[in-house]
C-alpha positions as CSV (number, residue, x, y, z in Angstrom):
1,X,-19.0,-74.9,-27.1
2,X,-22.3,-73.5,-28.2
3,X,-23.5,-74.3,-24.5
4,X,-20.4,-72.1,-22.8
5,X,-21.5,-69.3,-25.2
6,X,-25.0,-69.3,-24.5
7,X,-23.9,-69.6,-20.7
8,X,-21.7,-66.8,-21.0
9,X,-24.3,-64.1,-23.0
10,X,-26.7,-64.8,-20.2
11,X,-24.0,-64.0,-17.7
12,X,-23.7,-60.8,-19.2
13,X,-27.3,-59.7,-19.8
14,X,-28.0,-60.4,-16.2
15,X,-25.2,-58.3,-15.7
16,X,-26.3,-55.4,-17.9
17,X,-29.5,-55.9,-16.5
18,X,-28.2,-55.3,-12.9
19,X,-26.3,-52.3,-14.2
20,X,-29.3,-50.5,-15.3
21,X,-31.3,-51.2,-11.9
22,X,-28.3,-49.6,-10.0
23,X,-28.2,-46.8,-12.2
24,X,-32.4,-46.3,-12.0
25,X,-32.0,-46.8,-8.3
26,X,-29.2,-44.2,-7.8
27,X,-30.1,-41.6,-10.4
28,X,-26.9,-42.0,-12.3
29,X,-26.1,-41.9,-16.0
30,X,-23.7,-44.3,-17.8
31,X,-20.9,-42.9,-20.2
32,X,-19.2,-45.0,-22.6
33,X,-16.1,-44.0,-24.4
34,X,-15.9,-45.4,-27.7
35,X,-13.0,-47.8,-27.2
36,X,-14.8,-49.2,-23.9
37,X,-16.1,-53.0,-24.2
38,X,-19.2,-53.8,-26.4
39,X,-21.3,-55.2,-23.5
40,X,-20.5,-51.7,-21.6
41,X,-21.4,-49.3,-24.9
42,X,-24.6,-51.3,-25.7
43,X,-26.4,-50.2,-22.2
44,X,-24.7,-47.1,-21.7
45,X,-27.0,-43.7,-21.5
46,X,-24.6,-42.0,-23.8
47,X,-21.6,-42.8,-25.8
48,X,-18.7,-40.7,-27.4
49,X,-15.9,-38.7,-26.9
50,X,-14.2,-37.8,-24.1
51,X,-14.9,-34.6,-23.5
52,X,-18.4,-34.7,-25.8
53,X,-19.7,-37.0,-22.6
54,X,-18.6,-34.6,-20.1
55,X,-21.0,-31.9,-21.8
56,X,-23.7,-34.2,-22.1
57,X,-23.8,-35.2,-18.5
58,X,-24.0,-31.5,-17.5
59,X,-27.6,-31.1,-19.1
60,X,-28.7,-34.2,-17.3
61,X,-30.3,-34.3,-13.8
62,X,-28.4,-37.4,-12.6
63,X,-27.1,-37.3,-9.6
64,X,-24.3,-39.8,-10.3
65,X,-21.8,-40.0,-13.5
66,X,-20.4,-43.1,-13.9
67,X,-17.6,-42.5,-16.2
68,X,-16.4,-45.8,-18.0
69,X,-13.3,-44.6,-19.6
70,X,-9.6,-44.0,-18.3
71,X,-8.9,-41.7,-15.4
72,X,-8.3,-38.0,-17.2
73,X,-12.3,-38.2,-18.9
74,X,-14.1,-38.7,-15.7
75,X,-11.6,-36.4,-14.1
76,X,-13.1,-33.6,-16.9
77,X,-16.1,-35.2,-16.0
78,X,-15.4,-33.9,-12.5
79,X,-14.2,-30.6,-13.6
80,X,-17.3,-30.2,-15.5
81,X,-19.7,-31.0,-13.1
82,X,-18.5,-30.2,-9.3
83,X,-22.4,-30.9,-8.3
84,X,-22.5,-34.3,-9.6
85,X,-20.6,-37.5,-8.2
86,X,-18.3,-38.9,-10.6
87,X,-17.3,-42.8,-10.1
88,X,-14.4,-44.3,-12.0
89,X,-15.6,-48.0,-12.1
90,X,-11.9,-49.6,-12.5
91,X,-9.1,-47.3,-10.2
92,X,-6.8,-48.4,-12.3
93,X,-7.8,-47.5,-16.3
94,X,-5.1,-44.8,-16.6
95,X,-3.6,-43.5,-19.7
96,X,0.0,-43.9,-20.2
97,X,0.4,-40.5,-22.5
98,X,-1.3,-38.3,-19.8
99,X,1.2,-40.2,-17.7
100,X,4.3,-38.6,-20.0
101,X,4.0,-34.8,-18.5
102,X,3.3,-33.4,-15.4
103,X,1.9,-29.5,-14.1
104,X,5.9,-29.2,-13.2
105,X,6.9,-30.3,-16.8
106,X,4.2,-27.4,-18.5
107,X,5.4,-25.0,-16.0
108,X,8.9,-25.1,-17.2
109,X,7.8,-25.0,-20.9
110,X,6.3,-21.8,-20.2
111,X,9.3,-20.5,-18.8
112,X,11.6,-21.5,-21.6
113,X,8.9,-20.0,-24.0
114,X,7.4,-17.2,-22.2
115,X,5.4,-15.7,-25.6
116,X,3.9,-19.1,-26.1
117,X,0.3,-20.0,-25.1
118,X,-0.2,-23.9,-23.5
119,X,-2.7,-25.8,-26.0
120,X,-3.4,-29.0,-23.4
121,X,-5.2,-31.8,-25.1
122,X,-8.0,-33.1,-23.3
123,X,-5.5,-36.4,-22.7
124,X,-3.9,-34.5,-19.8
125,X,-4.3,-35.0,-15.7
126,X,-6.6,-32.5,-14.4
127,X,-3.4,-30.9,-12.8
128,X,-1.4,-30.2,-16.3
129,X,-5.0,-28.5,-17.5
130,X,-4.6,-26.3,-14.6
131,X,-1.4,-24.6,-15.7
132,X,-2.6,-24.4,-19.3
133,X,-4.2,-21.7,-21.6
134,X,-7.1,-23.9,-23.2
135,X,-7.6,-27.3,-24.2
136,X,-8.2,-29.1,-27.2
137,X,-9.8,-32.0,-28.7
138,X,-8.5,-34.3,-31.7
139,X,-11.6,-32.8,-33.2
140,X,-10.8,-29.3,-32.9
141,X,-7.5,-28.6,-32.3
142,X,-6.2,-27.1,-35.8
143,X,-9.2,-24.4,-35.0
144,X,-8.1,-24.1,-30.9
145,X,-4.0,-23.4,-32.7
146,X,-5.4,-20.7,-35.2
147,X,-7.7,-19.1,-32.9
148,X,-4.5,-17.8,-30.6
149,X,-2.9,-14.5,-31.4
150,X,0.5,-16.1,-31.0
151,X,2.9,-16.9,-33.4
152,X,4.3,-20.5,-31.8
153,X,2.2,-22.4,-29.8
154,X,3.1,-24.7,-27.2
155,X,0.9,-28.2,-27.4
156,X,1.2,-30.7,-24.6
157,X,1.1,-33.7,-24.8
158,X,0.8,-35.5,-28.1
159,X,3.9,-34.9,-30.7
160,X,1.8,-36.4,-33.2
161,X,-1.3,-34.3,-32.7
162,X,0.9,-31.3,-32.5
163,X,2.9,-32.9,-35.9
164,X,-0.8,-33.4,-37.5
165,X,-1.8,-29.7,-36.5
166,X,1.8,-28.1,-38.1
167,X,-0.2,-29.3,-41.7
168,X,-2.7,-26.5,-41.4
169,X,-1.2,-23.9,-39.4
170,X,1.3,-21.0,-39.5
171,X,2.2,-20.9,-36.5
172,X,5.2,-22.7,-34.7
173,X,4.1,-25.8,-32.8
174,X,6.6,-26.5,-30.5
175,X,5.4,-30.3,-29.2
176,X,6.2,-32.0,-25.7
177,X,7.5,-35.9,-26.8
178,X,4.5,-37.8,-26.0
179,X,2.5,-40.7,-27.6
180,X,-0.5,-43.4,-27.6
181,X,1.1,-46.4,-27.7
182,X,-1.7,-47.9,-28.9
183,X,-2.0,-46.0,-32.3
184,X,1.7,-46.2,-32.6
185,X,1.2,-49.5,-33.6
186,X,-0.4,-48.6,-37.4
187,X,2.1,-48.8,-39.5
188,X,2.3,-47.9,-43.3
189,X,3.3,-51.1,-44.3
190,X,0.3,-52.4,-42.9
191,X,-1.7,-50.3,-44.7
192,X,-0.6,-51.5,-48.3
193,X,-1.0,-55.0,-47.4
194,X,-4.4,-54.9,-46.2
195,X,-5.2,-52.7,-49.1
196,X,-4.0,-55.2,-51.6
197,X,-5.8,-57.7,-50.0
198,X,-9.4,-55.7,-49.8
199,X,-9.0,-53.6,-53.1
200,X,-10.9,-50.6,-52.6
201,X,-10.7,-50.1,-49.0
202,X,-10.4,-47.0,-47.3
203,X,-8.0,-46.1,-44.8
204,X,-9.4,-43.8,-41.9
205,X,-6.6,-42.6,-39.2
206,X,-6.5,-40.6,-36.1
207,X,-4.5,-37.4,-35.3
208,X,-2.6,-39.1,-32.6
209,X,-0.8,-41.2,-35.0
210,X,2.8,-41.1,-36.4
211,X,3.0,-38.9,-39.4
212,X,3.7,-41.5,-41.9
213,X,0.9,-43.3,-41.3
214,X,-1.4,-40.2,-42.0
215,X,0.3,-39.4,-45.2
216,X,-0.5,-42.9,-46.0
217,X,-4.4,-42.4,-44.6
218,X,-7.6,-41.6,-47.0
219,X,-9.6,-39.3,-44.5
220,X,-8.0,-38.2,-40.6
221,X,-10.5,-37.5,-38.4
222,X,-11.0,-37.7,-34.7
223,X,-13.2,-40.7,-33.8
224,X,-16.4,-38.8,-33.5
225,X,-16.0,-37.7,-37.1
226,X,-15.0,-41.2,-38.3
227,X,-18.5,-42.1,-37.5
228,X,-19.8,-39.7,-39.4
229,X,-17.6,-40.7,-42.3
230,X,-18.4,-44.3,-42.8
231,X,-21.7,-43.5,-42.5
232,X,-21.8,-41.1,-45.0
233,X,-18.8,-42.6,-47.4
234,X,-20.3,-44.9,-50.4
235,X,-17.3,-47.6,-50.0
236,X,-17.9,-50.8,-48.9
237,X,-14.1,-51.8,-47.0
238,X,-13.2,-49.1,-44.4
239,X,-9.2,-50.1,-42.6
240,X,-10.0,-48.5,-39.0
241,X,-6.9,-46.7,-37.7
242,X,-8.0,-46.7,-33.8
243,X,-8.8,-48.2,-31.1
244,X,-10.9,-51.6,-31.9
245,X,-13.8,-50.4,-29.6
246,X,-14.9,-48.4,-32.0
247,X,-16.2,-50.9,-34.6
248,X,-18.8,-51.9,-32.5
249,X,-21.1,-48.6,-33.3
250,X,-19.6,-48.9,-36.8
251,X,-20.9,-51.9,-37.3
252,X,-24.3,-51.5,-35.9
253,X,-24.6,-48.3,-38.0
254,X,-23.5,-49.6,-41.1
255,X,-24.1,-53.2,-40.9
256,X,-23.5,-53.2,-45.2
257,X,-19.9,-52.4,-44.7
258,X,-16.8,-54.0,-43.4
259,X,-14.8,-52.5,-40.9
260,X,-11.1,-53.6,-40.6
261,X,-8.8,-53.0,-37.7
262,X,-5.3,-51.7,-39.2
263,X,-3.5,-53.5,-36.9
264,X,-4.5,-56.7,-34.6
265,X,-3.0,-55.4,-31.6
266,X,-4.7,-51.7,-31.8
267,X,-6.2,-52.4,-28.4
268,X,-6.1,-50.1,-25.4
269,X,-5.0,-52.3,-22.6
270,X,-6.7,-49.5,-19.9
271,X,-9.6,-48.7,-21.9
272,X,-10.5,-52.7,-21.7
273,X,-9.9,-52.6,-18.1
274,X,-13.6,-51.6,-17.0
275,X,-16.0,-54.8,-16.9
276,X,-19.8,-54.9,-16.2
277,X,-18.7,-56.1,-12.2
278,X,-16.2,-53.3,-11.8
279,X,-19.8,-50.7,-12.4
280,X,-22.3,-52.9,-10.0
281,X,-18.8,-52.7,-7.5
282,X,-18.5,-49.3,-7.5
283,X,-22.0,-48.2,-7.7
284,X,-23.3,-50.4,-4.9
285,X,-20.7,-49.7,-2.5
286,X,-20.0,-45.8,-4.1
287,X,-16.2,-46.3,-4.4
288,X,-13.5,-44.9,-6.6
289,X,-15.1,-41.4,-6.6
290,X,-13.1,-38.5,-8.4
291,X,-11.9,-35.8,-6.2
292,X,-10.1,-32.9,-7.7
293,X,-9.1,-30.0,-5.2
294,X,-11.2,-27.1,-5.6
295,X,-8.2,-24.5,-6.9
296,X,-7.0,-27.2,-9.6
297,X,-10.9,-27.7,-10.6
298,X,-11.2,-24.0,-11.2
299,X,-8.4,-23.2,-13.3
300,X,-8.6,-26.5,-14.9
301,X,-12.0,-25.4,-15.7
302,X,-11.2,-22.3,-17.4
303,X,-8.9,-23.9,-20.1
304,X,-11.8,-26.1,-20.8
305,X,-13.9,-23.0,-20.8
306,X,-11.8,-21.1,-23.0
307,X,-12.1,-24.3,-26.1
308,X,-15.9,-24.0,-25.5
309,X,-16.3,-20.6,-26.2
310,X,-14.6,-21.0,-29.4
């Protein structure tokens, strides 16, 4: 046994290793989303957020973005950066919320509610950012919501996010129906058992879950700022209300504490998708590069723009 894991770490550190002559050779930068694979976040140039990468890979001179994430971040990526080549290692990490509404579906909203600005969260296609008024982040969106002038606000495509945001607003949010199946799965049931078994924990959750389980959370914060949390919280037991990725920076940050996962199954089947091959694939033979018409890329652009400036 010990022999098959010792084969299989040397697998992947000639892997890693071949990953980071590819990127040296091509001039390309390495993103990591914070629910990607450990092996992938501990050689990547940066790793974050979503749209926090997208940023960071404008001020670099790379000439290549290799995005390892689902499809919507390297297509911000994209929108962010139409000098730069942006690869999507695996085709086929999607994102089954972005998947729940279309541009068509955002156009009609508008329609029914003509007085009402389009709050997109960053978890859209670039086509659905197009037809909105500005974006948001998990991180930022109560402060995107009170910025606008209007008194209801239409937020696409989270129902969750939009419920979480109704706390400290206002304003009407009128939300489209969608979800992340993944953090669907915390449940507050699961939260009092795990909390009886580790007395003392603390329970962190993200916006995009149901609204029982953040009445049921100690701190909400959007991944970024659970980070900044455990690091900075003196308890010992933290219960991690996202993705599982994200212990693997907890962990190496705090290696005093004890992260645990709120549910076993909080895994994001698409976000697991990219491996260390899929990157040497696609960088070697330049495949599954982003392309985002030019008119979309624009006024996409602009409702990224218009969070920023804020």
């Amino acid at each position: 046994m010990n022999n098959r894991n010792n084969n299989n770490l040397e697998n992947i550190k000639a892997k890693q290793k071949a990953v980071k002559e590819l990127l040296k050779k091509k001039n390309a930068v390495l993103l990591a989303h914070n629910y990607q694979r450990d092996e992938i976040q501990e050689i990547a140039d940066f790793q974050g957020d979503s749209l926090e990468l997208s940023v960071k890979a404008n001020k670099t001179d790379a000439d290549i973005i290799v995005f390892c994430g689902v499809r919507f971040m390297a297509e911000s990526a994209a929108i962010m950066n139409p000098d730069k080549t942006v690869i999507l290692p695996n085709e086929n990490a999607g994102c089954p919320m972005v998947d729940m509404i279309t541009a068509k579906d955002i156009v009609n909203l508008k329609a029914d509610y003509p007085d009402a600005p389009v709050v997109a969260y960053v978890n859209t296609s670039a086509e659905c950012k197009a037809v909105s008024d500005i974006c948001c982040t998990s991180a930022n969106a109560v402060k995107v919501v009170n910025s606008l002038s209007a008194r209801r606000v239409i937020m696409v495509p989270d129902k969750n996010l939009g419920s979480y945001v109704q706390r400290f607003t206002d304003k009407e949010i009128i939300s489209w129906p969608g979800f992340c199946p993944p953090h669907k799965r915390t449940v507050p049931e699961d939260i009092k058992a795990l909390k009886e078994k580790y007395p003392g924990a603390v329970f962190v959750a993200h916006p995009e879950s149901a609204p029982e389980t953040i009445d049921a959370a100690d701190h909400v914060s959007s991944t970024s700022g659970m980070y900044k949390f455990v690091r900075e919280s003196a308890a010992k037991y933290f219960i991690i209300g996202t993705e599982r990725g994200i212990m693997y920076k907890m962990k190496k940050e705090n290696p005093d504490k004890v992260f645990i996962p709120s549910n076993p199954g909080l895994v994001c089947p698409n976000m697991k998708k990219t491996h260390l091959d899929d990157i040497i694939i696609s960088l070697e033979n330049m495949e599954n590069i982003i392309k985002i018409p030019e008119n979309v890329r624009i006024q996409a652009r602009k409702s990224i723009e218009n969070m920023l400036a804020l």
